[in-house]
N, C-alpha and C positions, 0 to 999 in steps of 0.2 A: 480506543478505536482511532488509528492512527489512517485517514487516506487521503491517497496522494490527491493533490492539486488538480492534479487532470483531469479527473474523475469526478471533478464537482463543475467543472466548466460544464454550461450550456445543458444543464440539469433538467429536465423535464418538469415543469411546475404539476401536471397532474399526476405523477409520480406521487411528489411530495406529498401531494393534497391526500390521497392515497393513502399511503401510511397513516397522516397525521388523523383522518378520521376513525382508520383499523385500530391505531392505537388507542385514541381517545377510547371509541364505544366500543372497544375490548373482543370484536369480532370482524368477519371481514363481510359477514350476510348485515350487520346494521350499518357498516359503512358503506354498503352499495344501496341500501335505502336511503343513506343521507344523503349523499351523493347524485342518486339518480341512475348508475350505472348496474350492471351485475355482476354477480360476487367475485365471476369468472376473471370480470375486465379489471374489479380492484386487485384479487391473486396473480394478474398476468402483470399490473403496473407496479403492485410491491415487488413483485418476482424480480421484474428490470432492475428497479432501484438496488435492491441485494445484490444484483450483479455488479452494476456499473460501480455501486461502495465497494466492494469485496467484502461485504459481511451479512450476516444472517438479523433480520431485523426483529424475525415472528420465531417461534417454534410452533411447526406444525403437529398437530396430531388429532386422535378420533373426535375430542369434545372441543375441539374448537382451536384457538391461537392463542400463545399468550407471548408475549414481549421480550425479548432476551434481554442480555445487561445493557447491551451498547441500543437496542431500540427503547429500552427506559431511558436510558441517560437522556438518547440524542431528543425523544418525546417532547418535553418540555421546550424546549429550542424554539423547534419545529411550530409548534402551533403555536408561541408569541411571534415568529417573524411573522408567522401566515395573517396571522389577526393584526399587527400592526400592517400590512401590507395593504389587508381591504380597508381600513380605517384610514388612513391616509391615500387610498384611493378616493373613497368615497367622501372624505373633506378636502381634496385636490380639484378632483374631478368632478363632483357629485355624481359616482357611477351609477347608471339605470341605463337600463333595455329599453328602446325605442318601443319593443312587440315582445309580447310575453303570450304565453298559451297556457291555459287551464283546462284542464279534464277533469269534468265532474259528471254526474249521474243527470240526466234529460228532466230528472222533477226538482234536483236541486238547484237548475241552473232557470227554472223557468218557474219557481215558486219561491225563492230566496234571494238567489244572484242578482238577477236584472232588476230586482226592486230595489237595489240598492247603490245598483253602478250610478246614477247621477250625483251623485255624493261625491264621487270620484273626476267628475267629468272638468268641475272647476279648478280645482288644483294638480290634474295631471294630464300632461298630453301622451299618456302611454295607449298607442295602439292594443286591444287587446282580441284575440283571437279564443273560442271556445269551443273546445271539441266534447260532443256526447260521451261520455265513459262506455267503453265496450269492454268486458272482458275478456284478455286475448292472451296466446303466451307471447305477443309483441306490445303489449300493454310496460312491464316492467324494461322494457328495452331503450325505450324513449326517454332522451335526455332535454334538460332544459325546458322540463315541462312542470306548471304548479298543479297541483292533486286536490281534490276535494274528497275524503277518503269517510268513509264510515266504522266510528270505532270507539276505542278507550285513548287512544291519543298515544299508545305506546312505542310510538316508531320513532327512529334516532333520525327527525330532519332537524336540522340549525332554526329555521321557522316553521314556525306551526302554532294555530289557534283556534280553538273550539270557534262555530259558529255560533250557536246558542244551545242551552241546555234543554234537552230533548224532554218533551213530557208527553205521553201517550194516552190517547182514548178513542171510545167508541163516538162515531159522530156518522148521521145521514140526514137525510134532506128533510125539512121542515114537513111535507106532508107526510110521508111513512112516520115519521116519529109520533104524528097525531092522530095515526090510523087508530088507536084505543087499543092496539094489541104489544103485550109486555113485550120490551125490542129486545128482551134475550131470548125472545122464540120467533124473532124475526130472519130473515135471511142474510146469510153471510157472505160480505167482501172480504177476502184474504190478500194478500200481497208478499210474492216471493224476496229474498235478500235476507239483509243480515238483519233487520229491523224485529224487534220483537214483538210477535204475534198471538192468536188467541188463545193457543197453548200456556204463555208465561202468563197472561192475562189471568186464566182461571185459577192458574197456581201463585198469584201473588192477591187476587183479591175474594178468593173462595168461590167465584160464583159457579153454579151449576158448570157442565161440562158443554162445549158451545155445536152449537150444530156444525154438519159437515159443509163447508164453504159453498155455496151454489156458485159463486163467479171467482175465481184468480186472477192476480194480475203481475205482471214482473217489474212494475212501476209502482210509485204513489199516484202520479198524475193520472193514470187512467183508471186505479181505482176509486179518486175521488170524483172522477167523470161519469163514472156508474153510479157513487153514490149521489150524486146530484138527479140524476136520473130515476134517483126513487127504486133501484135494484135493490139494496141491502144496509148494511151496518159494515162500518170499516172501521178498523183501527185505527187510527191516524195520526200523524206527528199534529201533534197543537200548533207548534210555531209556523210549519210550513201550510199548514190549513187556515191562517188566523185572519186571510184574507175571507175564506167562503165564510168561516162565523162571523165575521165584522157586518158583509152584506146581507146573512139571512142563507144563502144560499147550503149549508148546511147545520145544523143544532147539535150540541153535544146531548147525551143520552145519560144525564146523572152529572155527579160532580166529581166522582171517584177518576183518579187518569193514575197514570202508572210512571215513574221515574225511573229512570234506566243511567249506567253509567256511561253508555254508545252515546256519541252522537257524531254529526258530522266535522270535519278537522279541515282547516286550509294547511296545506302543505306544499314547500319549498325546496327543494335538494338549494345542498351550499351552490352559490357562485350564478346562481339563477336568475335572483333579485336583488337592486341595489336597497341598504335599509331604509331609506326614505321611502321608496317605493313603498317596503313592505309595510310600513307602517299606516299607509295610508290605503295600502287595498285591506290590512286587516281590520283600520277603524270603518271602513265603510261596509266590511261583508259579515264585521259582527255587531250591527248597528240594531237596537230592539227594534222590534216592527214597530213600536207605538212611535217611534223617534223616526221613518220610513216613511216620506209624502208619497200618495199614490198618482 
């Protein structure tokens, strides 16, 4: 792969970046997840660079991309300059964002998150800004933004770190629990999302088939508002509950709780966070509750 000199002046660094993630995670749809961009905007910024090189980096076709000879070769290159580049950024400079944004779900950010930002407050002076998760088709559009994602963690970001490990049960408020009536024939709270619900419940732990939900919710936080209420039996995450059972204000219903391989994910697209940074918002946002002052 022979090109001329001209043609590498004044190169477009997110070009580079571009390729270097398409080729790493072997697609160009996980490199706009790692990235933060869509797929469209990595195919239009490889497409440049093809040009401005004169050569063909990807072969296109139906099942995906795969790497010609000259974007094998050039591969490796690429992504040691890239890495030595933020590495002696970040021991030059020590790069970090003044304000950084996260979008996460309104029960994560108000039963997890904020219990744990003072952890943060003494060793960073990072501005930080927090938007409610909405889902939109301008949701995956927005760049520069950290994610609080719900899942198995399978997404190609450079950071990314489980919150804590998800453990599921039925829990409602101390008086309904000691009405004397069996609470699998009590009233059901359900809650919309990817979270698993009373369906996976009866099929992982046998029990009878569960009544039909009397209240829904499209949150945790407003179904554990019902349940506090004395409405019903919810499913609940343990960890993000762990405050109402520490005060009483809800009981769990048995010892049986359900393990699931979901849970919640901090995530990062590259070029977002400096590492110091990161390491210090993920020791504080994956901090056990017991370790958590209220």
């Amino acid at each position: 792969m022979l090109i001329p000199r001209s043609s590498l002046d004044n190169l477009p660094l997110e070009w580079v970046r571009a390729f270097e993630a398409a080729g790493r995670t072997g697609s160009f749809s996980a490199a706009a997840q790692e990235t933060g961009l869509t797929q469209s905007a990595i195919s239009q910024r490889i497409g440049n660079l093809e040009r401005r090189l004169g050569t063909q980096l990807f072969l296109r076709g139906a099942r995906g991309v795969v790497l010609t000879v000259d974007g094998e070769t050039w591969l490796p290159y690429v992504s040691s300059a890239l890495r030595t580049l933020q590495q002696s950024s970040e021991q030059l400079f020590g790069m970090k964002r003044n304000q950084l944004v996260l979008s996460a779900s309104a029960t994560v950010i108000e039963l997890w998150i904020t219990q744990r930002l003072s952890q943060l407050a003494a060793a960073d002076s990072t501005q930080y800004t927090f938007r409610t998760m909405v889902l939109s088709a301008d949701a995956a559009l927005q760049e520069d933004v950290l994610r609080v994602r719900y899942g198995t963690g399978d997404w190609a970001y450079r950071f990314k770190a489980p919150l804590y490990q998800e453990r599921i049960a039925p829990v409602a408020s101390k008086t309904l629990a000691q009405s004397g009536t069996d609470w699998r024939e009590l009233p059901r709270i359900a809650v919309s999302g990817p979270r698993a619900g009373w369906q996976e419940w009866v099929r992982q732990t046998g029990d009878p088939a569960t009544p039909v939900p009397r209240y829904r919710f499209d949150s945790l936080c407003a179904a554990l508002a019902a349940a506090r209420k004395g409405l019903g039996v919810v499913l609940a995450s343990l960890p993000l509950c762990a405050d109402d059972l520490a005060q009483g204000c809800l009981v769990r219903l048995g010892e049986e709780e359900m393990l699931t391989p979901d849970t919640y994910w901090l995530l990062a697209p590259d070029g977002v966070i400096g590492a110091g940074q990161w390491r210090a918002l993920k020791q504080a946002l994956t901090a056990p509750t017991d370790t958590v002052k209220g």
